[in-house]
C-alpha positions, 0 to 999 in steps of 0.5 A: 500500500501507499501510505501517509506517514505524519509525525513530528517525534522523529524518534517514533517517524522513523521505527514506524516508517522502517516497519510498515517499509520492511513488510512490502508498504510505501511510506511517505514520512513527513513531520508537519501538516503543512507538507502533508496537506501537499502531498494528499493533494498530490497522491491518492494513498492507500491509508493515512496514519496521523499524529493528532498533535502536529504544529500549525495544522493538527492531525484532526484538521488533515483528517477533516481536509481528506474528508471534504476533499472526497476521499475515502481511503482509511485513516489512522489516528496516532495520539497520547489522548486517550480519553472516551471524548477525545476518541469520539473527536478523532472519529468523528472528524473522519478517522477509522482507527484510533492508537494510543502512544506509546505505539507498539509496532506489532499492534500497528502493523496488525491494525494497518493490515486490517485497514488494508483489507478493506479494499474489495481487491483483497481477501483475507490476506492475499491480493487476487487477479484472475488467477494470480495470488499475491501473498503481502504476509510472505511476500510471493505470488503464486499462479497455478500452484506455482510460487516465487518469492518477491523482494520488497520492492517487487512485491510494491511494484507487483501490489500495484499493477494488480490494483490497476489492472488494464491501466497503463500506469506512466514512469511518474505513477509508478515512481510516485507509488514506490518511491516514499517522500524524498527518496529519489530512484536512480534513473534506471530503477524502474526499468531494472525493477520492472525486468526482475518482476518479468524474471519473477512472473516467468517462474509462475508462467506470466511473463507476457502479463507485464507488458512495456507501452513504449515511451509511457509507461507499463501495463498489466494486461490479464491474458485469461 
């Protein structure tokens, strides 16, 4: 998933970031709601995770604004308010989850996978395309009882073709889907990303699915 990354303790940001990064996520991390507010204008994002107590503009504000722009894509509240008021204003200002600080990364990780099953795309834990089974718990796909692992940016790029089946998705997509806030890619990653996943797909007998639409961008074509 492509995820929103607010806090302004860089002591909790980066353990956070490092986390939901090591098991498959994209994370833009980012201290203040001044850059946040840019970036939800910007990219359309899987799941929000917001600090309550942000400077200049809160965790709640950001949530109010994402609400009344439309989106719809699950918020997280990370705040060290804990009363039955203060939940109550956290989800009635949009948010779909609550976590008290001190944050426990285990419990975070679990609540976030829960967040991300409610797209109609997954079931359960695995992500499924006709018959193409993408596993975000061991990071594999698997076709036709045949399975291959991924590495991690595989697994990011693979997570999104699948959500955008039959669309030609342009270099600046996919580099904005994998590359979080800041983190530049070397001018060749996506072409040497995209080479490895067609290595990986030809092991489960996929291969020509990935198809390259010259000069734009890449494109997840279902041949079944």
């Amino acid at each position: 998933m492509l995820i929103l990354l607010v806090e302004d303790d860089t002591d909790q940001l980066e353990p956070i970031r490092a986390a939901l990064a090591k098991v498959g996520h994209t994370v833009d991390a980012v201290e203040d709601g001044d850059t946040a507010q840019w970036l939800m204008s910007q990219k359309d994002y899987d799941l929000l995770i917001l600090d309550w107590m942000l400077p200049k503009v809160s965790g709640i504000q950001l949530c109010r604004q994402y609400r009344n722009s439309g989106k719809t894509s699950p918020v997280l509240m990370l705040t060290a308010k804990d009363t039955t008021q203060d939940k109550v204003i956290g989800l009635d200002a949009g948010a779909d989850d609550y976590l008290v600080k001190p944050i426990d990364i285990i419990e975070l990780l679990a609540r976030v996978r829960a967040l991300g099953r409610r797209s109609p795309l997954w079931q359960s834990d695995t992500l499924t395309l006709s018959s193409l089974h993408l596993d975000r718990n061991n990071l594999t796909i698997t076709k036709d009882n045949t399975t291959t692992q991924l590495s991690g940016r595989e697994f990011q790029l693979m997570e999104y073709l699948m959500r955008h089946p039959r669309q030609v998705l342009t270099y600046t997509q996919i580099e904005q889907a994998l590359w979080g806030w800041g983190d530049e890619p070397e001018s060749n990653a996506i072409t040497t990303l995209v080479r490895r996943l067609r290595q990986r797909l030809q092991t489960v007998g996929a291969k020509d699915w990935l198809e390259n639409v010259y000069g734009i961008g890449y494109r997840l074509n279902i041949s079944e």
